[in-house]
C-alpha positions in Angstrom: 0.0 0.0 0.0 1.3 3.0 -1.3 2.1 6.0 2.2 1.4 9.5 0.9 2.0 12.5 3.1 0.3 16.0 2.2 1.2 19.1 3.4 -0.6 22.2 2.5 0.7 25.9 2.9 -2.8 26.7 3.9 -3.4 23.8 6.5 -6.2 21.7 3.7 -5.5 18.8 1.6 -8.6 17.1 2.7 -10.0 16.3 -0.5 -6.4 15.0 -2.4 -6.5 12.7 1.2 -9.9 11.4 0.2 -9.1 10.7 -3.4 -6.1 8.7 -2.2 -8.1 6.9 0.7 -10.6 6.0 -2.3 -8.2 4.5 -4.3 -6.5 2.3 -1.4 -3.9 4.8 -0.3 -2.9 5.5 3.5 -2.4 9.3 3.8 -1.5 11.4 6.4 -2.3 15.0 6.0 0.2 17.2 7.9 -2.5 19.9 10.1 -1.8 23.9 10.4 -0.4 26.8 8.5 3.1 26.7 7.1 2.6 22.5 6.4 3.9 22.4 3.2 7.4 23.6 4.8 7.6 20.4 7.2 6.8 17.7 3.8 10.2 16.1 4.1 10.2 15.8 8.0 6.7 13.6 7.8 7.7 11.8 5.1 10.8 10.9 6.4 8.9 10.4 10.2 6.2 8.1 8.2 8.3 6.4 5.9 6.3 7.8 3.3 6.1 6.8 -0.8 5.5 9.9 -1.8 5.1 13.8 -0.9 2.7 15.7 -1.6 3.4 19.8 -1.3 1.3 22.7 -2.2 1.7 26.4 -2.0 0.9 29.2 -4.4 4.4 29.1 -6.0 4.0 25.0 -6.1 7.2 24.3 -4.8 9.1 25.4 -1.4 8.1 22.0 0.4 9.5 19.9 -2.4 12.4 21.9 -2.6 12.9 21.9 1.2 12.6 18.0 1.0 15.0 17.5 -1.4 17.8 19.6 0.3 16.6 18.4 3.9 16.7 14.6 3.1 17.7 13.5 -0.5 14.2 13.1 -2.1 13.5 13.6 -5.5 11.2 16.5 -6.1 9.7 18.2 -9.1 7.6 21.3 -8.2 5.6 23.5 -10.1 3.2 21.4 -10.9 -0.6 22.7 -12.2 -2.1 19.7 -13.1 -3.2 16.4 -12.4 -1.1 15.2 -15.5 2.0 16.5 -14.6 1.7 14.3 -11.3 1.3 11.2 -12.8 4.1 12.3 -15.3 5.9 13.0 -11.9 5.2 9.3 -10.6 6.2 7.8 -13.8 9.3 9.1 -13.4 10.4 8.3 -9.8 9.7 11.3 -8.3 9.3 11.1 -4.3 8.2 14.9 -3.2 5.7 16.5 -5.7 4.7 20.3 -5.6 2.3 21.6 -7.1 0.2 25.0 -6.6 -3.4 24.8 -4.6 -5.0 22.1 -6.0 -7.1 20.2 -3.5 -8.9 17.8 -5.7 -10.0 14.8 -5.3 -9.1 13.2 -8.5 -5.2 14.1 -8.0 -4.6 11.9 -4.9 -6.9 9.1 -7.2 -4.6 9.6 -9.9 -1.2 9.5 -8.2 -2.2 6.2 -6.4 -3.2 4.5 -9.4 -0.3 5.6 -11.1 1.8 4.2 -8.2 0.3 1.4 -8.1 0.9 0.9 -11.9 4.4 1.7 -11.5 5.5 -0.1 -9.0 3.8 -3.3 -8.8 
């Protein structure tokens, strides 16, 4: 089962979290303001899969992962596609700008699944 951690600038991410529940994920969605900056700490405290930042330049969390603890990151992300583009190639911490939709955190779990199985 795939471990996704979201952290949102703005403290949400509850609907990404419900897409990935849907589609057999376990997600933890990192609460309060500022979350997106602490991505790489959770994901390195869960032992996540993949990272999932948002903020409205769609990438200081990733960024911060990457420097913080190694992860692969692509980040200015603005749609669902470029996600599963991201997945397909590896990548570990994703950021994209606000984007709490459902169908993303569908997407990347099917696409991990897909990948990696």
């Amino acid at each position: 089962m795939v471990k996704i951690v979201i952290a949102d600038r703005m403290g949400k991410g509850q609907k990404v979290a419900k897409g990935v529940e849907n589609a057999g994920g376990e997600v933890y969605v990192v609460p309060g303001m500022g979350a997106d900056m602490r991505l790489g700490d959770e994901m390195k405290k869960r032992n996540a899969d993949i990272g999932i930042s948002f903020c409205g330049s769609g990438g200081a969390g990733a960024i911060t992962a990457k420097n913080k603890y190694g992860y692969s990151e692509r980040h200015s992300m603005r749609s669902v596609q470029e996600g599963i583009t991201a997945i397909e190639d590896g990548i570990q911490a994703l950021g994209f700008g606000f984007m709490d939709k459902e169908e993303l955190g569908t997407k990347l779990v099917e696409t991990y699944n897909r990948v990696h199985s």
